[in-house]
N, C-alpha and C positions, 0 to 999 in steps of 0.2 A: 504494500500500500504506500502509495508516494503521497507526498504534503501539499497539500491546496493551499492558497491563500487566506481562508477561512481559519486554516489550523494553524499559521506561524503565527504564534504572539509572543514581542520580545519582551523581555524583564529588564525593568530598570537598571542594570547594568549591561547591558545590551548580550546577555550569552543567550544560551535555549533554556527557555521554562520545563519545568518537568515533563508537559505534556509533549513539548516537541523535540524531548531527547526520546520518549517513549517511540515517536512515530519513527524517529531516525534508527531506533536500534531493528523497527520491524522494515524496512529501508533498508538496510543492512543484511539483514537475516533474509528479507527475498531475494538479493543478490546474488548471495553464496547461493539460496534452492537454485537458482535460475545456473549457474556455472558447475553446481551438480548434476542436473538434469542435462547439460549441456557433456560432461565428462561420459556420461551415461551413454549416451548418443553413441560417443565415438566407440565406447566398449563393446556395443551393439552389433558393429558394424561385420561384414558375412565376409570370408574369404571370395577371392575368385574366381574361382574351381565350384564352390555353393552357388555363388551368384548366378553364373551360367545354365548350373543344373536349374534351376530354378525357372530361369530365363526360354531353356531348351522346353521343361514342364508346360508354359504357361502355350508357347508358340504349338508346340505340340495339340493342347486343346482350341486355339485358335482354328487350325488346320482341318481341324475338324467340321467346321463351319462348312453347311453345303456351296458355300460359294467358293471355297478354297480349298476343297477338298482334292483337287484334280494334284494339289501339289508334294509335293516330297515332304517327310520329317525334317529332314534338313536343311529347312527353307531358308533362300534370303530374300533380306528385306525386297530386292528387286523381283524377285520371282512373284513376292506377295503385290508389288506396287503391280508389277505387270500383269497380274490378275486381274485386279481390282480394274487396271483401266480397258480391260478387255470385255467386263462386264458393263461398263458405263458406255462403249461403244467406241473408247479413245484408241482401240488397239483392235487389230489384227491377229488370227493364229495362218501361217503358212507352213503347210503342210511338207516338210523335205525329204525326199522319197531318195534315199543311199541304194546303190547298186545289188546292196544284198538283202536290200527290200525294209529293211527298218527306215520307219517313218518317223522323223524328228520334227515335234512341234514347236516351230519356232514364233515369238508373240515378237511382231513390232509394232510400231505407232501407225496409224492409219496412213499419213501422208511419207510414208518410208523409205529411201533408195536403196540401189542394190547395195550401195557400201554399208546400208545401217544392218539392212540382213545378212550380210555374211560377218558383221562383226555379230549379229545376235547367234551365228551358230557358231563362232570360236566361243561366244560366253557359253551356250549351251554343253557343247560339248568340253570345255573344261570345269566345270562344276562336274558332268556326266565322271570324267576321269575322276575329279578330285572324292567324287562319292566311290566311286567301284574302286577306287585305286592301281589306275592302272599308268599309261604311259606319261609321263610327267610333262616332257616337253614336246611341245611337236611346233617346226616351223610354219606360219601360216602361209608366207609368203610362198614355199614349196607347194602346200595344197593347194593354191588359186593360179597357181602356175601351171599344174598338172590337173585340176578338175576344174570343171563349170557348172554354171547351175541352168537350166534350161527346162523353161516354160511354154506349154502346147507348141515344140520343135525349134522355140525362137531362145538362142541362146542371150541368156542375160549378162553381156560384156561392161553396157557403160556402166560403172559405179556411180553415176552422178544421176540418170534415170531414174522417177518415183519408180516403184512397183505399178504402180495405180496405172501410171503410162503403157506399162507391159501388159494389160488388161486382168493384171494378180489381185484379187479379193481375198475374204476372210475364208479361210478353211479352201481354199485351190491348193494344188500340189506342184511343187517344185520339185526338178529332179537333180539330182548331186552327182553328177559323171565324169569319168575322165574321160581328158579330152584327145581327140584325134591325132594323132601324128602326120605332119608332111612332110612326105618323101620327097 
């Protein structure tokens, strides 16, 4: 409890009257609780290793949510954003169809170029690696040099080209091939 105007009254030698040593000592004494309760706090506080699990728990039940259900346990925060804007309509899934027939759903933003989809399928397939544990590095510049991606026969070269241009909608399939050799 702090001292209003009401309660300072000086005594004729100008010190503090009983009553306003009374208020200062409980002035005092909420202090100290308040720098206790503050010690408190920090002793509280969870390792980092807790925090995660914690953290891993709560996303986990997130995930669950029929609207984000499509996603991994191991979700990041981008996988959750790029859901979310797939459901609002800000995003695209294009569908990329590998030589050995596995289909990678790749999500980009509606107004999207070639360069934004082939960097959404290094992110795809490096999270893909970093969950299965498998090949750690792989040069990009090698696979866009040896494969292309090509939509109903029309190879998709310019990176600078929307998707939208190439007549690619939500859920069309793209196919991930190597490319032809000239002799």
């Amino acid at each position: 409890m702090f001292m209003t105007e009401e309660q300072s009254e000086e005594t004729p030698g100008g010190g503090l009257s009983v009553k306003e040593e009374d208020v200062e000592k409980e002035n005092v004494t909420e202090m100290a609780d308040l720098d206790e309760e503050e010690e408190e706090e920090d002793e509280e506080t969870l390792p980092h290793p807790e925090i995660l699990d914690i953290f891993e728990e709560g996303l986990a039940q997130l995930v669950q949510d029929p609207l984000l259900c499509d996603l991994p346990i191991q979700v990041t925060l981008e996988e959750v954003n790029s859901q979310i804007a797939l459901e609002y309509g800000q995003a695209m899934t294009v569908r990329v169809v590998k030589a050995d027939g596995e289909i990678m759903p790749i999500v980009v933003v509606q107004n999207a170029t070639v360069l934004d989809l082939k960097k959404a399928i290094r992110r795809f397939m490096e999270l893909k690696q970093q969950r299965e544990g498998g090949v750690k590095q792989v040069s990009w510049r090698y696979v866009w040099r040896t494969f292309l991606l090509i939509f109903q026969g029309e190879k998709l070269d310019d990176d600078k080209m929307r998707l939208k241009d190439y007549g690619i909608r939500n859920r069309d399939e793209v196919t991930f091939m190597k490319r032809l050799r000239k002799k």
